[in-house]
Structure formats: structure tokens, C-alpha cells
C-alpha positions, 0 to 999 in steps of 0.5 A, a space after each residue: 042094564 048096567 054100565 062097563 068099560 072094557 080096556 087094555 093098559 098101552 104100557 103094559 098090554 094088560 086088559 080088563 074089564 069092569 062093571 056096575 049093575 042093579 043086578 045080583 052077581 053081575 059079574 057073572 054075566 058081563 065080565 070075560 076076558 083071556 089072557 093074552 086075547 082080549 075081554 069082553 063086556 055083554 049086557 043090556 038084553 044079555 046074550 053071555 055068549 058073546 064073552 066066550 064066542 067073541 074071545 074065541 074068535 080073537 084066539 084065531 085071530 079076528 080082531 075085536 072088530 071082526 069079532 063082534 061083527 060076525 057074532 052080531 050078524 047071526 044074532 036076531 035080536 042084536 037091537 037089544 043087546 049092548 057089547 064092547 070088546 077090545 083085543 091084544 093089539 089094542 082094536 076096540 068094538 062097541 055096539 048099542 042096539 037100537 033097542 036098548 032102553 035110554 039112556 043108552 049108549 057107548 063111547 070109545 077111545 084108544 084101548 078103551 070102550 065105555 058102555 051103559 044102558 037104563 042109565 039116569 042121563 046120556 053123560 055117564 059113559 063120557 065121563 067113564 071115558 074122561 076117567 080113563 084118560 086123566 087116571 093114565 098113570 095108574 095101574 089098569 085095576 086102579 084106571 077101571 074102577 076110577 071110571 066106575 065111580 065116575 059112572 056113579 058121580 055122574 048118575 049111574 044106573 037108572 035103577 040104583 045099585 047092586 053088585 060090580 066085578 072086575 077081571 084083568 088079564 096078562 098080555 101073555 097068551 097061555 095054553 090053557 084059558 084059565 091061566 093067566 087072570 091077574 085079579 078077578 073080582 066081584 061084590 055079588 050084592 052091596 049097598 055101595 058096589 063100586 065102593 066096596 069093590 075099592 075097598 077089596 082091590 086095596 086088599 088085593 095089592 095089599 096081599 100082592 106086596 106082601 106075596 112079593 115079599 116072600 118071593 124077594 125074602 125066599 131069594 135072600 133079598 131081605 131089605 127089598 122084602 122088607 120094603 114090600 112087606 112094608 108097602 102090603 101092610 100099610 095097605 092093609 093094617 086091619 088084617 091082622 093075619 097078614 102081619 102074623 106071617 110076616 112076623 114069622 117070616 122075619 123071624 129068620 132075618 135081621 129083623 128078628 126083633 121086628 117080626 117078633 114085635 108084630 107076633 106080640 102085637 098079634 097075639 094080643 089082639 087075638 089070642 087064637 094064633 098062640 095055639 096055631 103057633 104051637 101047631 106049626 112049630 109042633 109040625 116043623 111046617 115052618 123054620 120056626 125056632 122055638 125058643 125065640 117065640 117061648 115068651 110070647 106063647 106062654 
């Protein structure tokens, strides 16, 4: 009893999908994707089988088509489930059992199906849809979770809201199927689901900048690190950790001056990272020159 969309970014080869549900955790029971290999949606009367079946069926080759058809043909009760699959080159399945409460129904597009079932009209997966397709210049996070509040303008779940998870893929096939889950995540019980899933992907690209700006600063290549720096905390202003351990990475830099401004900033919103700074000079965890934060311990 919720709505989905399963999807693979054309320029990237990126898949995901995305969900909403008056349902605890419903991430947990409808998200599954692999990298390199596919994702699946499983809903309505859920049957969680098919996420891990189905994306094995595609690692040996099926497409999402054949997939699905061969996990409904041994399926007694297929007529009260609803899945969507989409593979790595792109072939979407959906099926809407015969059975699943109204409304109910799916829509597909190229790379991209939407589903839902019990929702409040027959409109919400053509609007998912309709999302996807003007949001292409986005990232496939970005494109999934604007068709989630599209579901959500357009009447949504029947019975209201609860919880909504996101997962996304690399195109990259690995060895191992754990690997390669460029964002996984999940708002377990909320008052506004899709809202508060926003809110954390903000956060996560956020984190990601300023992850690449470490990357970037490790390879001497202060100005772009600086740039991606800038770009995470922007994103983020209100995490306060996070400009903290910019700050110090600065500290070894032409922007000295800088990150030592963010550490006073820091420190004088929340005074625990002054003893955490003595720690970590105390420890050599870091290249940390003491004298140049002398005057902001003290």
C-alpha cells in the first residue's frame, strides 16, 4: 500500500528507487537494487522476494522483463501484488495485480516505471511520471524524490503518510552485491516523509562536497577543494561539525586565516570541540600545528 518509482538516469546509467507509504520502515520492504544490475520496487500484498530473485535473475543475464515474468508465473497469488523492475540497459517491468486495492496502477516511460496502489485517485503515478520527465536535468536522487512530492500534490497515499527511503546504484557492476550503493536512505516514521527524506538528501550532497574536498585537498589541489568546500557548506550551514573539520583542513593551506575563523565561529557556538581539539593535537592524529590554534583554546 504505497507508491514507487523505479529508475535509470539515461546519462549516467545510474538506478534507483524511491518510495512512500503509510507504512513503518517502508524502506525495508520495497527498496532493492544492485549495482551495476538493476532495482526493484515490491509492494501492495508484498511478496519481499522478489527485490533479491528478480536482481538475480538480472546478474545472469535476464532482462527486467524476463525477470519478472518468470517470478510471477510461480507466484499464486500475483493478482495482489504490485512490482516494477528496471535493468542496467534500461527495460522496465511493472505489474499491478488484478487484485490490488484501488486505486491502483502503473505508468512506464523510458527507464523509469511508477506505481501505486490504495491511492487517493487514479492520477498519482501520471504525475510521478510527468516529474521525471521535466526534472531531466537533475541528478537521479534529485529526479526521484521530485516525483515523490508529485505523488504527494497529486493525492497520495490513501491512507496518509509515514515513512519513504531512497537507494541509488552505480552503473559499475561489482564482485560483491553490497558494493557499489551510492546513497541509501530512509525516514523510518515521520509526520511529512518525503519532506524530511528532501531534507536528508540535502544533507547527504552536502557531506559528499565536502568529502570530495578533502579528496581534492589530499591531491594539493587547494583552490578546487576550496570551491567544494564551499559548495557542502553552503548546503549544510547548520551542521556545525562539518565546518569544524573544514577548518582544520584549512589550517594547512593558504587559507589558514580562513579555517581559523571557521574554528573560532565554531568553538563559540559550541565549546565541546575545544577539549576534542586538544585530543587530537595530544594524539598527532592530525597535522595540526599547536601554536596556531593556541588562542582559540584558551
Amino acid at each position: 500500500m504505497t507508491y514507487s518509482i523505479v529508475a535509470r538516469d539515461e546519462k549516467t546509467g545510474e538506478m534507483g528507487v524511491a518510495v512512500q507509504s503509510h507504512y513503518f520502515s517502508v524502506g525495508s520492504v520495497v527498496t532493492w537494487a544492485r549495482a551495476g544490475v538493476g532495482a526493484v520496487a515490491t509492494q501492495a500484498m508484498v511478496e519481499p522476494k522478489y527485490g533479491p530473485l528478480g536482481l538475480e535473475l538480472m546478474a545472469a543475464g535476464k532482462t527486467a522483463v524476463e525477470a519478472l515474468n518468470a517470478l510471477l508465473s510461480v507466484d499464486t497469488k500475483a493478482d495482489v501484488r504490485q512490482v516494477a523492475m528496471v535493468d542496467s540497459r534500461g527495460n522496465v517491468a511493472a505489474h499491478t495485480g488484478s487484485r490490488c486495492i484501488p486505486y491502483a496502477g502503473h505508468v512506464t516511460g523510458k527507464g523509469v516505471s511508477c506505481q501505486g496502489n490504495i491511492m487517493r485517485n487514479g492520477s498519482v503515478w501520471g504525475e510521478m511520471l510527468g516529474s521525471y520527465k521535466r526534472n531531466g536535468s537533475l541528478p537521479l536522487p534529485e529526479r526521484l524524490v521530485e516525483a515523490l512530492e508529485a505523488a504527494e500534490r497529486a493525492g497520495g497515499d490513501a491512507r496518509g503518510k509515514q515513512s519513504a527511503a531512497i537507494l541509488v546504484v552505480s552503473p559499475e557492476r561489482s564482485s560483491s552485491y553490497w558494493d557499489g550503493r551510492l546513497l541509501e536512505l530512509r525516514v523510518e516514521d515521520s509526520a511529512e516523509p518525503v519532506k524530511e527524506l528532501k531534507r536528508l538528501l540535502r544533507y547527504w550532497r552536502g557531506y559528499e562536497w565536502v568529502s570530495k574536498g578533502d579528496d581534492l585537498l589530499t591531491s594539493g589541489k587547494y583552490d578546487e577543494a576550496s570551491d567544494a568546500y564551499e559548495k557542502g557548506l553552503n548546503l549544510v550551514p547548520e551542521v556545525l561539525e562539518l565546518k569544524y573539520w573544514v577548518g582544520l583542513s584549512l589550517l594547512n593551506t593558504r587559507q589558514r586565516a580562513r579555517g581559523l575563523q571557521m574554528l573560532k565561529e565554531v568553538f563559540k557556538l559550541e565549546r565541546d570541540w575545544v577539549p576534542i581539539t586538544r585530543r587530537i593535537i595530544k594524539a598527532r592524529s592530525l597535522r595540526i600545528d599547536p601554536q596556531s590554534v593556541r588562542k582559540l583554546l584558551t
